[in-house]
N, C-alpha and C positions, 0 to 999 in steps of 0.2 A: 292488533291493528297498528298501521305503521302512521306515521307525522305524513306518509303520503295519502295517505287515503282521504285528505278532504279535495284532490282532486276526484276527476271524473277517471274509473276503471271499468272494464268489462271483463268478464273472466268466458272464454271458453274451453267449455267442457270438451272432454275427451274424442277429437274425432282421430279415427287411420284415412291417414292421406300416402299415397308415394311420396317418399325421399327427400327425391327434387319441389315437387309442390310444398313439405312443410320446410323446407329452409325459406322456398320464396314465399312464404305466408309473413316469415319474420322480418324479412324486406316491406314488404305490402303494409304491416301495423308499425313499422316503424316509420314510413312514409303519414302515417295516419298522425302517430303521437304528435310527430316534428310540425306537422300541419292543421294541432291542433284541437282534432280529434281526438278517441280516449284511451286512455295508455289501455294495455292486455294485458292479460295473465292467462295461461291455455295450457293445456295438457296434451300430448297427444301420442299418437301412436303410428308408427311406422311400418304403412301395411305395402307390398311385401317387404318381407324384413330386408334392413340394408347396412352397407357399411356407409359409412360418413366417414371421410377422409378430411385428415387436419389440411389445413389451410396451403401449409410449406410439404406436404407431404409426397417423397418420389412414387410417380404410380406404378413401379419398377420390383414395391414392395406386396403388392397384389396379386394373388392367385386368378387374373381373371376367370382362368377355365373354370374353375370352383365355383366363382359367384353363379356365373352364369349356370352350370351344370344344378345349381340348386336353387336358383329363380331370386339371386340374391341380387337386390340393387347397389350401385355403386354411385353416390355424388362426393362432392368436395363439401366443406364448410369451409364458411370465411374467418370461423375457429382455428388455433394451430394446437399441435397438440397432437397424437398417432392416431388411427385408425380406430374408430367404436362399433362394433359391431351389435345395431339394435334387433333384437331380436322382436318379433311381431308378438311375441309372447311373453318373453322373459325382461322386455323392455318397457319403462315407463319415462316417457319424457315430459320437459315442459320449457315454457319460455316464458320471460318478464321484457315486458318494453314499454319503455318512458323515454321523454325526452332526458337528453342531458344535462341541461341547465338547473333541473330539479334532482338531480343525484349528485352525490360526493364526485367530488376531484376527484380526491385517488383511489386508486384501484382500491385498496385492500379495502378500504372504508366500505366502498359498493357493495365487494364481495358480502361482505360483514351483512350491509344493508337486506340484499336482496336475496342471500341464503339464508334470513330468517325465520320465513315461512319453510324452507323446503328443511330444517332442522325438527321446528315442530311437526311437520307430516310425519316425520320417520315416530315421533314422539308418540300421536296417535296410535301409530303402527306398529306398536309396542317393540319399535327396536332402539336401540341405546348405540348412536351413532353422533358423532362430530367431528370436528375440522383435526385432522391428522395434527398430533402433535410434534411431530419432526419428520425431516426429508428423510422416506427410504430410498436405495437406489431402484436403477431402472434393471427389469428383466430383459426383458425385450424391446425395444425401442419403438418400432413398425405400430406397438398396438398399444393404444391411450391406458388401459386400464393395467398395462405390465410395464409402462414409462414409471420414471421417481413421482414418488409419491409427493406430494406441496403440501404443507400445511396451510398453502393462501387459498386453495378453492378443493381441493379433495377431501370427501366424506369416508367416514370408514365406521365399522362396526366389526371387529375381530375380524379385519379383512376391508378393504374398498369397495362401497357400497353404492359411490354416487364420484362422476365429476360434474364438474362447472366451470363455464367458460363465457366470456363476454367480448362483445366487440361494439364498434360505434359506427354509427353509419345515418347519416343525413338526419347532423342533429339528434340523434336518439341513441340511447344505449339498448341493446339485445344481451341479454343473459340467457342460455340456454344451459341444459344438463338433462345427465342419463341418471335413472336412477335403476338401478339391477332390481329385478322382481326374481328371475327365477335367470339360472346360468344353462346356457348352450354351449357348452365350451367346445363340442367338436367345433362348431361355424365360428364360432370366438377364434379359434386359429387356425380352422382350415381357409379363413378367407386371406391368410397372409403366406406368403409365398418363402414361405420355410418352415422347418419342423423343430425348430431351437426348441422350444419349450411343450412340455408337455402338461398333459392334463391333471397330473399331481401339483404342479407350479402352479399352472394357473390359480388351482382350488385354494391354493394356500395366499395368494394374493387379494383374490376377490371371492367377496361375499353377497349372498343376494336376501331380500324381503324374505321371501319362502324361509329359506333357510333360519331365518333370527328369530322371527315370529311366528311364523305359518300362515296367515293369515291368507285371506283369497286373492286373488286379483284387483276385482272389483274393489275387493274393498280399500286396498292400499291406493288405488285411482281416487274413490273419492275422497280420503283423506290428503292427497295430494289436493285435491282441486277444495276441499274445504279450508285449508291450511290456507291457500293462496287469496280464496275470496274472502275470509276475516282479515288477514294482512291487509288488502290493497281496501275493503271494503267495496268491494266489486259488484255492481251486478249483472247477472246471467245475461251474455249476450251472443252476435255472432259474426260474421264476417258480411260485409256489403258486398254487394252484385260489382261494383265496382275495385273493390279490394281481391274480389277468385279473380275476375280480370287481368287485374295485374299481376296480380302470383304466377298464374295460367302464362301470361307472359315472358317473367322473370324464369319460372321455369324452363320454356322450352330452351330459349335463350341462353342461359345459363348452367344450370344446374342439373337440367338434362346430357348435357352438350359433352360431346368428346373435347371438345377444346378446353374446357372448363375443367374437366375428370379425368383425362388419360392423357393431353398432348402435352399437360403444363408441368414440364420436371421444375421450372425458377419460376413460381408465381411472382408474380410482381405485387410490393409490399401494398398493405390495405390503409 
């Protein structure tokens, strides 16, 4: 349990939403925190599977044809960082948001802070994973999990197992991260518009849940979302009629939007 938990937390559980709808979900609770209401912790799943494109990223480096020829969604995060390819099955994500004024200043402290629980999941999940002990270089640049490796927010387990990324916005901190269950590696880089690397590379970079443990799905979801709701001391809750609202909103708007995803080669800083 964290020194956060004698606030008010709600944890929700694992829903698949598209793409665009769960980035705007973390706009939506983060609007909630700053105003208030009770910080999240949430799990979730990215149904159809998509890439999420880093913040600064050229859309120049995308196989459109590909996504689309295999029903693959394309948004932006307000993340920076290359291109993650979540797979609807081989992907487990999740998000933390609280206000600011109740987290560390600096970055690394946060990190420290709010990758706590996602250290212990893996712990449950009988895999033997932590914070990279030094910069490896970058494979590939276009795709997040074959960029250098950080020992300030990449998880590893004989291989990159988990990133994590954070941003701030209206008063509130957004911590998000992938964590690999199982590896797609054709879609892993058939969604980037070259063939630099191959699938020997890939395997020897990144590692998945499956692979270290065996474990099932399920089960590494609920020890993600149990990990999280002992940290925050959370209980079981869900989004208001008025928070899909906004999302539904921030979606179309946003994170659906060609202007958002394909027209912005110089986003403009966050």
């Amino acid at each position: 349990m964290t020194d956060l938990a004698d606030r008010e937390w709600r944890i929700i559980p694992q829903e698949a939403r598209p793409g665009p709808m769960q980035m705007a979900l973390e706009e939506a609770a983060a609007e909630t925190a700053a105003g208030g209401g009770p910080r999240t912790v949430r799990v979730y799943q990215w149904q159809p599977s998509t890439l999420s494109l880093g913040y600064r990223q050229d859309p120049e480096t995308v196989d459109w044809e590909y996504c689309e020829r295999h029903g693959i969604t394309v948004t932006r995060r307000p993340t920076g960082g290359g291109g993650i390819y979540h797979d609807a099955y081989g992907d487990i994500s999740y998000s933390i948001v609280a206000p600011q004024a109740e987290l560390p200043g600096k970055l690394m402290d946060c990190y420290d802070l709010l990758c706590q629980p996602i250290l212990d999941a893996f712990d449950r999940m009988g895999v033997d994973a932590d914070f990279a002990d030094e910069k490896l270089p970058a494979i590939h640049q276009p795709a997040c999990y074959l960029r250098a490796v950080s020992p300030a927010h990449d998880i590893l387990a004989d291989g990159k197992i988990s990133g994590n990324a954070q941003y701030r916005q209206r008063d509130a901190v957004i911590q998000h991260g992938s964590l690999s269950y199982a590896l797609a590696v054709d879609d892993h880089l058939g969604v980037f518009r070259t063939d630099a690397v191959d699938a020997e590379t890939y395997r020897e970079r990144v590692t998945s849940i499956r692979k270290q443990s065996g474990i099932e799905r399920e089960a590494a979801v609920d020890a993600l979302e149990t990990a999280l709701s002992e940290w925050a001391d959370a209980f079981e809750g869900s989004w208001t009629e008025s928070e899909l609202d906004r999302a539904a909103e921030i979606a179309e708007t946003k994170y659906a939007s060609d202007e958002w995803n394909r027209d912005r080669t110089d986003p403009l800083p966050g």
